[in-house]
N, C-alpha and C positions, 0 to 999 in steps of 0.2 A: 506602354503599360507592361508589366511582371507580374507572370503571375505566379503563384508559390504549388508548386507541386509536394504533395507526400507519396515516396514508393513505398506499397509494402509488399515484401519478396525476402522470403527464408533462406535461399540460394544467395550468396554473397555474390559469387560471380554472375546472376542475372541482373542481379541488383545494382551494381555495378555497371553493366552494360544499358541499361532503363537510365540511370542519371546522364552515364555519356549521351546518347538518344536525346533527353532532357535538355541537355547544354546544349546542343547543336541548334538551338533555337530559339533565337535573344529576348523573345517575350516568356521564356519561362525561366524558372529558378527551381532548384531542388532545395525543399526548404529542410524536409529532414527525411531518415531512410527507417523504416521500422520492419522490424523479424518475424512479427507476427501480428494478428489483428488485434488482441488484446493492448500490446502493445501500441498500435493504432491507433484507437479508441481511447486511449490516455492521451495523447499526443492532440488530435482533433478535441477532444472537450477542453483544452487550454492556448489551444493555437489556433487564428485563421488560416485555414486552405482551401486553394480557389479548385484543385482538383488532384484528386488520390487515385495513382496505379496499385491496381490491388490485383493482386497475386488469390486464386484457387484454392487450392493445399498448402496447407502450410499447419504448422504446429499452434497447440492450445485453443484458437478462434481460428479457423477456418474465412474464404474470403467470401463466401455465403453468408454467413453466419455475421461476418464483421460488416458486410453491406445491411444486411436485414435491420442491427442495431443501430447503422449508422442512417436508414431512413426513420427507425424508432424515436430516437433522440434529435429526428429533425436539423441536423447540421447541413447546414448550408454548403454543400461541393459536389460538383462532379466526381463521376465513376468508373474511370478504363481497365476494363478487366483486363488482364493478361497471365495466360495461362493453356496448359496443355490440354485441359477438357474442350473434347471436340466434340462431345454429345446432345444430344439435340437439349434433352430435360436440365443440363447445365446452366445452358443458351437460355430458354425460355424463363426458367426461371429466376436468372441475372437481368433479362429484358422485361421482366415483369418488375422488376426492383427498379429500373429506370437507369442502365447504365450508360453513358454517352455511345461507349464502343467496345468490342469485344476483339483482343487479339491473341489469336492463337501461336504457340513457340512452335518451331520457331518463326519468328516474325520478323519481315527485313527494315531499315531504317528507314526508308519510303514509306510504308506503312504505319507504322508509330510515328511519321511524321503527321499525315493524315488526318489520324488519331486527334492530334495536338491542334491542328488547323479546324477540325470539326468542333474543338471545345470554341476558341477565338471568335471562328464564327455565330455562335450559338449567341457570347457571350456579346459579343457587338451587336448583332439583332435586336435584345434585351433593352441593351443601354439607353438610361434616358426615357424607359416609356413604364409608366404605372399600368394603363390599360392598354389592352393589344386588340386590334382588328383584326377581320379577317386576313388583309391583306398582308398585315404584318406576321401571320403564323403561317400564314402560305410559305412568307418568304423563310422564315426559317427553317420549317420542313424542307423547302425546298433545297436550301444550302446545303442541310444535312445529308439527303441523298447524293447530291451533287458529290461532295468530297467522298461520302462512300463508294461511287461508282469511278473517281479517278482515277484508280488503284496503279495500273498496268495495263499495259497496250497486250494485243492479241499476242496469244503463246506465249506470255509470260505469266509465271505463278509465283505469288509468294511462297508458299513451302517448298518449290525449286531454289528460290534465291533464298531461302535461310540456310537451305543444304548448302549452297556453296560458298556463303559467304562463312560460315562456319568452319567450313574446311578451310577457308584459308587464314582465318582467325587462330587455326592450329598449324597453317604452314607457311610461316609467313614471307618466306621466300620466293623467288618463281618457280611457276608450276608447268608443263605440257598440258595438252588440251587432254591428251591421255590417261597421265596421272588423275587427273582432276576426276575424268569419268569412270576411269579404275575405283576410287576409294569414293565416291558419290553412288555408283550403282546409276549413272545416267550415262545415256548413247554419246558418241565423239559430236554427233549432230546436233544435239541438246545442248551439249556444252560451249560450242562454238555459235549457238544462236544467243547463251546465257553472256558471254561473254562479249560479243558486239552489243547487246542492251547496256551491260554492266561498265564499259570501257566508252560506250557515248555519255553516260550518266556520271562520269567520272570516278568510277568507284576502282577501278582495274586499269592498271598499267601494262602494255603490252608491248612485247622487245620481241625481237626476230633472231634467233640463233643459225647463226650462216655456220657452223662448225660439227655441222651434224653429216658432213662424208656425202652427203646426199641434196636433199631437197629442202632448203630451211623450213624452220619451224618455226611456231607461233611459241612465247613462253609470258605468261599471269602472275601478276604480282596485285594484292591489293596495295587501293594509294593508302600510305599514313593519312 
């Protein structure tokens, strides 16, 4: 089964990187991409979508504002916030609205993978039943936490790995474990515990430069 995603996100180039996120995971589709909520809200009252990345800030309708109307008018979809508010009164009052998941930028592709498997989940629980037991809302609660707690293994942080996968989104060459912690503002330590996570996970290719007059070096490349 496919299901059809709408992004809304005013930043072209996050919006962009939300559809790639999107594509990497064959039960979803990016059905369309909207600028704003207003824009949104046109789109949803004429089209089915099984679930909408909605962007914070954004111009004309906000994504507060565009969620509030879009439980108003009762449309049927889920809600992944995505977005740079890390305040608590944001949170709450997104999680009062009923949103599946809430991710803060930057956010790494494991995470918004997640995201995507907590909707699947939800929606397969669902399937097939008019009336739910208890046993049946156990289990989907239970799923939900379940994928929320999957996140990352000890000592690894998401807003470490968006820093660095970032930075090499802007360098896309190989990097020294140096450079990397130079223009990160993270210890050589950090960096080289980011990068054994990142390089078992296959996200980072790693070459040895024997030509350093000394003691080789380790040198990072993310994979295409």
């Amino acid at each position: 089964m496919s299901y059809k995603v709408l992004i809304v996100e005013d930043d072209p180039m996050v919006a962009m990187i939300n559809e790639q996120y999107v594509c990497k995971n064959k039960n979803f589709t990016v059905a369309a991409s909207c600028r704003n909520g207003q824009e949104a809200l046109d789109y949803l009252v004429e089209n089915k979508i099984d679930l909408v990345v909605l962007d914070v800030f954004m111009p004309l309708l906000d994504g507060i504002d565009t969620l509030k109307k879009i439980r108003q008018a009762k449309i049927p979809t889920e809600v992944i916030m995505v977005t740079a508010a890390n305040d608590t009164s944001t949170l709450e009052e997104t999680m009062h609205l009923g949103v599946l998941d809430y991710l803060i930028k930057p956010f790494a592709f494991e995470r918004f993978q997640i995201a995507l498997e907590k909707f699947s989940a939800k929606v397969e629980s669902l399937q097939g039943k008019t009336v739910l037991d208890q046993s049946n809302i156990d289990n989907i609660l239970q799923n939900n936490r379940k994928m929320s707690e999957k996140s990352y293994p000890k000592g690894i942080q998401e807003k470490t790995l968006g820093l660095i996968m970032d930075f090499f989104k802007q360098n896309p060459g190989y990097q020294t474990g140096d450079s990397i912690a130079e223009n990160t503002g993270l210890s050589c330590v950090t960096v080289r515990h980011y990068m054994t996570y990142l390089i078992e996970k296959g996200q980072i290719i790693e070459s040895i430069n024997y030509e350093t007059g000394g003691r080789p070096s380790s040198l990072y490349k993310a994979k295409n």
